[in-house]
N, C-alpha and C positions, 0 to 999 in steps of 0.2 A: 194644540195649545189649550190649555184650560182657563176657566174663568178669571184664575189667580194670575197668571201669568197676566193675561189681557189686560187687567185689572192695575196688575203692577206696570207695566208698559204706560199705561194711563195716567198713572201718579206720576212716574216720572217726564211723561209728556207736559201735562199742563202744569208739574211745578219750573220744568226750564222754560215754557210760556209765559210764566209769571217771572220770571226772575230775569227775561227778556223783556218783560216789559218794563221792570224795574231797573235795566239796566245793571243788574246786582252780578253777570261775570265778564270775566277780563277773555282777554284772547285765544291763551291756553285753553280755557276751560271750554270758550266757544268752537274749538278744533274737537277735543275729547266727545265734544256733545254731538259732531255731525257725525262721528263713527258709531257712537252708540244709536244716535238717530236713524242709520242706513241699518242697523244691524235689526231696530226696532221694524223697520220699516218691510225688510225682509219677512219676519218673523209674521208681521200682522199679515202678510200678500199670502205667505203659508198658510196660515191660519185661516182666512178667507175661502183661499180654494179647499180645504179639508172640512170645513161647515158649512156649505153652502147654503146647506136647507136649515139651518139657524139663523130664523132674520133676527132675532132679537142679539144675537153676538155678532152678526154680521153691524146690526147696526153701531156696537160699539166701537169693531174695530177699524167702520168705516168713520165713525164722526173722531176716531183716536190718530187715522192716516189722516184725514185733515190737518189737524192739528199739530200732528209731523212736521208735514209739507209747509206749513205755514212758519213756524221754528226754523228750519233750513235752507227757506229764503232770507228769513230775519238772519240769520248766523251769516249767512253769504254774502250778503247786503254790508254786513258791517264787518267783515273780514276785508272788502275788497276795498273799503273806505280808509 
């Protein structure tokens, strides 16, 4: 994975964090987002093991799985509600 990709993964993380916070999508969209979340999430676990010795992108795509994980209980929380 390159810096771009990571990068991108990132944008799209913390803006459905914020649009989670904002309450700003509906149900559908909160489905669409766990698939793209898991595919994300996938992606960053590859990524990781392939750089290992990169702490400085290590660091990214460890504080960007946070940030995953944290979305995907939010999504789950309020699907099951």
């Amino acid at each position: 994975m390159t810096w771009y990709e990571a990068e991108e993964i990132a944008k799209y993380v913390f803006r459905l964090e914020s649009d989670l916070d904002d309450w700003a999508i509906d149900n559908t969209k909160m489905k669409t987002a766990l698939a793209r979340l898991d595919l994300a999430k996938d992606k960053l676990n590859h990524a990781r093991q392939q750089r290992a010795g990169d702490r400085v992108f290590r660091s990214l795509v460890d504080e960007v799985d946070l940030h995953a994980r944290h979305c995907e209980e939010a999504i789950r929380e309020r699907l099951m509600a």
